[in-house]
C-alpha positions as CSV (number, residue, x, y, z in Angstrom):
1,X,94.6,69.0,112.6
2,X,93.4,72.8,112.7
3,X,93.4,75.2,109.9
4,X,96.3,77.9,110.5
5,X,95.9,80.8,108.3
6,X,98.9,81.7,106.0
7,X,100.3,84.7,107.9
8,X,100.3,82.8,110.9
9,X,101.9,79.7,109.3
10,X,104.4,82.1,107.7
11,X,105.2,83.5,110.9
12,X,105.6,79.9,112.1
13,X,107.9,78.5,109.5
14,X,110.3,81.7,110.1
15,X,110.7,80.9,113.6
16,X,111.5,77.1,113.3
17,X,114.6,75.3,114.6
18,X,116.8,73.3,112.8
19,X,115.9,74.3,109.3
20,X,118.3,76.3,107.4
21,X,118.1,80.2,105.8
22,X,117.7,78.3,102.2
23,X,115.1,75.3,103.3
24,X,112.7,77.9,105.5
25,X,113.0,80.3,101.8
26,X,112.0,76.8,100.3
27,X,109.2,76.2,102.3
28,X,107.9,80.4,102.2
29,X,108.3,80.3,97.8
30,X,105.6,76.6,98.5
31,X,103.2,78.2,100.1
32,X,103.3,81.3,98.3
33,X,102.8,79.6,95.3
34,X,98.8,79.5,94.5
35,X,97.5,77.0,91.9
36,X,94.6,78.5,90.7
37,X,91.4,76.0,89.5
38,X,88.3,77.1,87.8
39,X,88.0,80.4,85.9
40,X,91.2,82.2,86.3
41,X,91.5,85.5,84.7
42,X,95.2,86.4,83.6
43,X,96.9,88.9,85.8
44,X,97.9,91.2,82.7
45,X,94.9,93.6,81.4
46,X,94.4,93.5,77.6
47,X,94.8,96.4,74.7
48,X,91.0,97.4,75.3
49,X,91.5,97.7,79.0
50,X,94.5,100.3,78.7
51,X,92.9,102.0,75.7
52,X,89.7,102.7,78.3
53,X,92.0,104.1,80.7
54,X,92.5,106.8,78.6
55,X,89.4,107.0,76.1
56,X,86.3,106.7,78.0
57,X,83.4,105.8,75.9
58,X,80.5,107.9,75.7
59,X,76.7,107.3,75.4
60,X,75.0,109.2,72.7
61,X,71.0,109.4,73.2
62,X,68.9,108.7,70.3
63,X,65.7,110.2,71.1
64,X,63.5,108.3,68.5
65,X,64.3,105.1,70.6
66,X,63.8,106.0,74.1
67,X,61.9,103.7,76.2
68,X,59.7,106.0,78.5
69,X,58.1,105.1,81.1
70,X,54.1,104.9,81.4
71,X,53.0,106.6,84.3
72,X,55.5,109.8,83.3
73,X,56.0,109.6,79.6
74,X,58.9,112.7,80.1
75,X,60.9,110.8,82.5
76,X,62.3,107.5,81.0
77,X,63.4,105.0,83.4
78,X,65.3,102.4,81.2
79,X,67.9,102.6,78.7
80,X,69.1,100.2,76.3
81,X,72.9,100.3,74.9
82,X,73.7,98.6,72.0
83,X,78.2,98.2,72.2
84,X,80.9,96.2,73.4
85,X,80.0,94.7,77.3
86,X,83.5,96.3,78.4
87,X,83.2,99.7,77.0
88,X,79.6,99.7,78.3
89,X,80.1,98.4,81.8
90,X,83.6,100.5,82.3
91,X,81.2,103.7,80.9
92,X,78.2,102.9,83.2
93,X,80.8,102.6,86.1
94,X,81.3,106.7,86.0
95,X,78.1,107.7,84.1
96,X,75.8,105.5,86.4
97,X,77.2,104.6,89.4
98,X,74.8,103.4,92.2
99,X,72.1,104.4,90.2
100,X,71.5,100.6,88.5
101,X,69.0,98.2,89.7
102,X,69.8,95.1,86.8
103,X,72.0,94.6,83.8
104,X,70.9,92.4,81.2
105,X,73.5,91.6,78.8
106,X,72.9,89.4,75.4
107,X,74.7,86.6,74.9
108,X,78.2,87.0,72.8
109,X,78.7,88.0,69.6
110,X,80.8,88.8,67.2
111,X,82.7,85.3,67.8
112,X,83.2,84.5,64.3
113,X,81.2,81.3,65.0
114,X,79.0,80.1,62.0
115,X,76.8,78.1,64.2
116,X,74.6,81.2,65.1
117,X,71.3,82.0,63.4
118,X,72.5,85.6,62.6
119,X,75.4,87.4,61.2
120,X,78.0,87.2,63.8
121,X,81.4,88.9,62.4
122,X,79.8,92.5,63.0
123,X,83.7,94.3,63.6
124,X,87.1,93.0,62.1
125,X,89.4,90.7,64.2
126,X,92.1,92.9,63.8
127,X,89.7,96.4,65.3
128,X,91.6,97.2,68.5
129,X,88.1,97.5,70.2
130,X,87.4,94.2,69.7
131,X,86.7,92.6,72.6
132,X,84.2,89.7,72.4
């Protein structure tokens, strides 16, 4: 049997004989219906994401800590940011874009967990910012 994509199977179904209005809408809502398996990320954004729409974070530079580059100590070429991944990544989006060569971001905190080596409840459960 050959693969048929789904608009052309749609097409297909819509133009069969000898299926009613009712089993044809039966057999359209099946196929339209996608089981998703693996990592699924829910359709509906959270708090944080709306609250970025409208509040944009913003880096602050802290001069004392700037990693500068060898060869031209005045023009620093890496930048570390301590915050949230999201409000980082959604900043670096506008502040940065197509100007970033690699990411690296530390594994999670602020989970709560006791099974860490360091303190990991850093911001309240109930801080709308709270993301991780």
């Amino acid at each position: 049997m050959t693969k048929i994509n789904k608009p052309e199977l749609i097409k297909k179904i819509k133009e069969i004989e000898g299926l009613t209005k009712e089993e044809k809408t039966q057999l359209l809502e099946l196929i339209n219906h996608n089981k998703r398996y693996g990592l699924v990320w829910e359709d509906k954004p959270e708090d944080v994401e709306e609250i970025l729409n409208e509040k944009l974070p913003v880096l602050s530079e802290v001069k004392e800590k700037a990693i500068l580059n060898g060869d031209s100590p005045e023009k620093p070429n890496h930048i570390l940011i301590e915050g949230d991944n999201l409000h980082v990544l959604t900043t670096l989006c506008f502040t940065h874009e197509g100007k970033i060569d690699v990411i690296y971001i530390d594994p999670p905190y602020n989970t709560g967990s006791k099974d860490f080596k360091y303190n990991d409840s850093f911001v309240d459960k109930e801080d709308s910012y709270r993301h991780s």
